[in-house]
C-alpha positions as CSV (number, residue, x, y, z in Angstrom):
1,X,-12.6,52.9,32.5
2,X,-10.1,50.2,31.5
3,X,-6.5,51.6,31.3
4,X,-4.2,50.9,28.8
5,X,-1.8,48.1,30.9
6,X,-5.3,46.8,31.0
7,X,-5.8,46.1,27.8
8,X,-2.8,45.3,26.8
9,X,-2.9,42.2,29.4
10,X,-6.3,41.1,28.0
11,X,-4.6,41.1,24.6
12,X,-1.6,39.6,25.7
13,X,-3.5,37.1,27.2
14,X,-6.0,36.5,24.5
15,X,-2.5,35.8,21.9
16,X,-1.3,33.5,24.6
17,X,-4.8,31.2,24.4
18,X,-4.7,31.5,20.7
19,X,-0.5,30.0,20.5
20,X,-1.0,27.3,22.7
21,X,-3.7,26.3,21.0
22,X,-2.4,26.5,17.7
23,X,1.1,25.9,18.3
24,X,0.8,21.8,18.2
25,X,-1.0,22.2,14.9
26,X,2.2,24.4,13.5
27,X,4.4,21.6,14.8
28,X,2.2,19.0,13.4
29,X,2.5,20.8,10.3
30,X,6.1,21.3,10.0
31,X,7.2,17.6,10.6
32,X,4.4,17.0,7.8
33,X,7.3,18.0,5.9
34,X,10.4,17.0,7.4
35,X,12.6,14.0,5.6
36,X,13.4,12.4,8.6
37,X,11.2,9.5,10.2
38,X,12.2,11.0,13.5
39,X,9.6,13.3,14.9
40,X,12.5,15.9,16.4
41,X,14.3,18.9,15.9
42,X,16.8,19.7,13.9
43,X,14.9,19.3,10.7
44,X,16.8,17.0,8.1
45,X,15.2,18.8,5.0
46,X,12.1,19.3,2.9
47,X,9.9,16.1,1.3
48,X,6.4,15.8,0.6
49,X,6.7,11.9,-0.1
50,X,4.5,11.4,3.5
51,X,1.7,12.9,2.0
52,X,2.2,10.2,-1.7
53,X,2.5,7.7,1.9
54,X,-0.7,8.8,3.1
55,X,-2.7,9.4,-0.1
56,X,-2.1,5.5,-1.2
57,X,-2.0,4.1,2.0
58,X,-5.3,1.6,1.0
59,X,-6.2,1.4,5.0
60,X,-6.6,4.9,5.6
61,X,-8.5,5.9,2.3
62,X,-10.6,2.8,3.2
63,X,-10.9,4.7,6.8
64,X,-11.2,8.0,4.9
65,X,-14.0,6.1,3.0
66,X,-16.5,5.2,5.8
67,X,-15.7,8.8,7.2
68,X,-17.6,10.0,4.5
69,X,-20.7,7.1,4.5
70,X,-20.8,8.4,8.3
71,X,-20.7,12.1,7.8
72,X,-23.1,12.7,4.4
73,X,-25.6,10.8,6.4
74,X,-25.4,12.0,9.8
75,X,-24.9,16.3,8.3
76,X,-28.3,15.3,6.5
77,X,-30.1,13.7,9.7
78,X,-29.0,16.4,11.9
79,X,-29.6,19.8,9.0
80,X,-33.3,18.3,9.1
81,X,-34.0,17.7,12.8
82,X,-32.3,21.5,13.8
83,X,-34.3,22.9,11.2
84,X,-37.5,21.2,12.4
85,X,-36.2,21.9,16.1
86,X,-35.3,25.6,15.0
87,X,-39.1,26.0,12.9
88,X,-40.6,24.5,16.3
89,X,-38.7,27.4,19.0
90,X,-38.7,30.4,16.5
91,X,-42.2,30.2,14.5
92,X,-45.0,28.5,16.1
93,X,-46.4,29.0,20.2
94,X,-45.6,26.3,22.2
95,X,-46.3,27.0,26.4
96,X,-43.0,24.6,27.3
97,X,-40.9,25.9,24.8
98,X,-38.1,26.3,27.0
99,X,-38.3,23.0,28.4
100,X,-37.8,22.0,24.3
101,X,-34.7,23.9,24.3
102,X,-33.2,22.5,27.2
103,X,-34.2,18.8,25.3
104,X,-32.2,19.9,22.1
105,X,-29.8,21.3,24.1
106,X,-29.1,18.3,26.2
107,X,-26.8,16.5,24.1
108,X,-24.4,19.6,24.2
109,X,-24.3,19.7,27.8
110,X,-24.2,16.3,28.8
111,X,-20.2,14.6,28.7
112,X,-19.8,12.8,25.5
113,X,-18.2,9.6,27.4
114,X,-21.5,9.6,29.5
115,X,-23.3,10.1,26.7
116,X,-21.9,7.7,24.3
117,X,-22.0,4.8,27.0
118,X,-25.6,5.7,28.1
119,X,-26.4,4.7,24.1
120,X,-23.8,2.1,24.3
121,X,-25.8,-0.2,27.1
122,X,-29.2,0.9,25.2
123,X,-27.8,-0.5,22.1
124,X,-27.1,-3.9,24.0
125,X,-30.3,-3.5,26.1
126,X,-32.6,-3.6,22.8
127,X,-30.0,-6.0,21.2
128,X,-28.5,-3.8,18.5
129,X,-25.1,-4.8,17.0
130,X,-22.4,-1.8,16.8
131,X,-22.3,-0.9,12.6
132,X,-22.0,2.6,10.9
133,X,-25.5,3.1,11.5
134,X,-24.8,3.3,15.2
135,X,-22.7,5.6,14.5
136,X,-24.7,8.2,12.8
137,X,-27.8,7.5,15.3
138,X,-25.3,8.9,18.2
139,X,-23.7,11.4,16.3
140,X,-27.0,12.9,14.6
141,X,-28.0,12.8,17.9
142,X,-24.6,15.5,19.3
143,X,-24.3,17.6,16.5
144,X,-28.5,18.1,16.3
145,X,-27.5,21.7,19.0
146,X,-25.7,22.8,16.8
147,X,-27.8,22.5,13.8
148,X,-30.6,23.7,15.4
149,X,-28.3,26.9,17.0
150,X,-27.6,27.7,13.6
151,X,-30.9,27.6,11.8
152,X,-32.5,29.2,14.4
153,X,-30.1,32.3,13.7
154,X,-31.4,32.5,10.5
155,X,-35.1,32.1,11.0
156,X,-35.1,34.8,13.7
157,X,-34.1,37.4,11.0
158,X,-36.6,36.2,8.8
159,X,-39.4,38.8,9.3
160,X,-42.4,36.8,9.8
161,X,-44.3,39.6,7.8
162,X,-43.6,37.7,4.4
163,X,-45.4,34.4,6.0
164,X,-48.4,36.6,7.1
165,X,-48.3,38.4,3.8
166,X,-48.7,34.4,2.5
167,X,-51.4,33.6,4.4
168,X,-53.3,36.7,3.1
169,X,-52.9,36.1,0.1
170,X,-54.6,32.4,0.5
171,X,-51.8,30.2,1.2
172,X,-51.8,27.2,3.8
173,X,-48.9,26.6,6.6
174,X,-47.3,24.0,4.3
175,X,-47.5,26.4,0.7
176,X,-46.2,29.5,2.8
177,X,-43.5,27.4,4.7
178,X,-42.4,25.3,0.9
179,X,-42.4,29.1,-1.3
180,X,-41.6,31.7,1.4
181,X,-40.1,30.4,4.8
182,X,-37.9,27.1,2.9
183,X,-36.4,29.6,0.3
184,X,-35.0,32.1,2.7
185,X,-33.6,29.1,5.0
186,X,-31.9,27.6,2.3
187,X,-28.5,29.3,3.0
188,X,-29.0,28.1,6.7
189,X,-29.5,25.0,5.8
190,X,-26.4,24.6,3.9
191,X,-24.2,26.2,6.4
192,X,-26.0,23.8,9.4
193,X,-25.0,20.9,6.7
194,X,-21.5,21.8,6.2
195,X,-20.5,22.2,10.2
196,X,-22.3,19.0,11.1
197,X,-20.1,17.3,8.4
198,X,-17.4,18.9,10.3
199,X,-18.6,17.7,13.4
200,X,-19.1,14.5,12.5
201,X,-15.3,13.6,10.3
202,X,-13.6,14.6,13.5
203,X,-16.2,13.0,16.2
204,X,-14.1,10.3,18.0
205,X,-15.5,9.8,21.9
206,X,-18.7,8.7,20.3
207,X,-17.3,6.6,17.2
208,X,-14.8,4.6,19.6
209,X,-17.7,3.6,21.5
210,X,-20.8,3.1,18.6
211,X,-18.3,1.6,15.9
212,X,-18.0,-2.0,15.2
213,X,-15.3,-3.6,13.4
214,X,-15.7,-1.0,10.6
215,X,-13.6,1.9,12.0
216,X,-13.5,5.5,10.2
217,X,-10.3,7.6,9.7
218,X,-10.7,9.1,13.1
219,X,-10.3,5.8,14.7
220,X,-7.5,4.9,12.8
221,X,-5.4,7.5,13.2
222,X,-6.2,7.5,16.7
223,X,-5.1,4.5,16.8
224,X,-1.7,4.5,15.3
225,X,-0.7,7.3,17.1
226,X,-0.5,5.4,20.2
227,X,1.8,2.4,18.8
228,X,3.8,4.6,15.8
229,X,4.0,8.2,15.3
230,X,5.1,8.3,11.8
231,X,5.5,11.9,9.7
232,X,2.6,10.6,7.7
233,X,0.1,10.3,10.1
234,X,1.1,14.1,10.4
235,X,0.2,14.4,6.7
236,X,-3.2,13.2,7.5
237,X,-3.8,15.5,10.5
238,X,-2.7,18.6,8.7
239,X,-5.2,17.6,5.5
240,X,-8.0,16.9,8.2
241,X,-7.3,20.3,10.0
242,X,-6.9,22.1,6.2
243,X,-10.1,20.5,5.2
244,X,-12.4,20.9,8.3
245,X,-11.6,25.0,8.4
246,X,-12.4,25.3,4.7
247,X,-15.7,23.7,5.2
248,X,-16.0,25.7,8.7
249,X,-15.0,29.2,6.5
250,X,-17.7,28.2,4.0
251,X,-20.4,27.4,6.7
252,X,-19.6,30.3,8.0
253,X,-19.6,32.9,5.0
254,X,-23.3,31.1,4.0
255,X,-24.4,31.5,7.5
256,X,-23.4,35.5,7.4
257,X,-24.8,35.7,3.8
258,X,-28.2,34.4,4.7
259,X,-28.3,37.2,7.6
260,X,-27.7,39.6,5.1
């Protein structure tokens, strides 16, 4: 029985995780609007001109620009391997199944330094120059667990009654999979796409390694926080963090819907 000083620890506790996690982006997000160029309390007052800075700033909307030739991509690769990878654990017999999952699940598990320079000296082994496809090879290649966790979910609540109801009724594998099985993954799919598009605008271990002299946002701004912290590179963060929990929420509220 877990006594009342008990829980209130845990909860205590929990909160505590939660504010130290949180509490840079709250900072981050209050100097975002602060009119001073000096990252420190006291506050000199109210502006939004970092954000005009950072919205016309022509190198970081270029940055912002290849973000998005990356992500699109790479959310597309890694929706269709996880739903292949989920179709091949969750619908058909396989004797080493297991060992499959530990092969998807690899990527997860392994660092993503050691990861990102094991593909780095393959690249130069097979003579592969560093370029934007590089980039969405290894990150298709990271984000593919999670894709695969996700569809999975959904195919598991799929009763497999409605495929066998299919194939009574005369259809082949590929007619019951493209009118039964595809329909009822479709939410799945979308909610796999949206959190590997996540996944892959704020992937920077693997980028810093697999880019070449075309660098997306995440590099950038990586970058100039080491030589100038400026209030509008805290613009950028906060838009990044805004954007990436929207498209978390929605992933999220298709992924529940399709359970439903």
């Amino acid at each position: 029985m877990i006594s009342r000083k008990q829980t209130i620890l845990a909860y205590g506790w929990i909160w505590l995780v939660y504010i130290l996690m949180y509490l840079p982006i709250a900072i981050i997000a209050v100097f975002s609007f602060n009119a001073s160029e000096i990252i420190a309390f006291p506050l000199q007052g109210f502006t939004t001109d970092w954000y005009a800075q950072a919205l016309t700033d022509t190198r970081l909307l270029g940055g912002l620009k290849l973000t998005f030739l990356v992500a699109i991509p790479t959310a597309l690769f890694a929706t269709i391997l996880g739903a292949m990878a989920a179709l091949a654990l969750t619908r058909y017999p396989m004797r080493y199944r297991f060992l499959l999952l530990i092969f998807v699940l690899m990527p997860f598990l392994i660092p993503k330094v050691i990861l990102a320079l094991a593909q780095l000296i393959l690249l130069a082994d097979l003579g592969i120059g560093r370029s934007l496809w590089t980039i969405i090879a290894g990150q298709t290649i990271v984000i593919l667990p999670f894709t695969t966790l996700v569809n999975a979910s959904v195919l598991m609540r799929i009763d497999k009654r409605l495929e066998e109801a299919a194939f009574d009724l005369g259809a082949g594998h590929f007619s019951a999979f493209w009118r039964v099985t595809l329909p009822l993954m479709k939410n799945g799919l979308m909610a796999s796409w949206f959190i590997a598009f996540v996944l892959s605008s704020a992937e920077y271990v693997l980028t810093s390694f697999l880019s070449g002299r075309e660098q997306p946002l995440s590099i950038l701004v990586a970058s100039d926080f080491r030589f100038n912290v400026s209030p509008a590179l805290d613009s950028i963060a906060l838009m990044l963090v805004v954007a990436n929990i929207a498209l978390i929420g929605l992933g999220e509220f298709i992924r529940r819907r399709a359970q439903k």
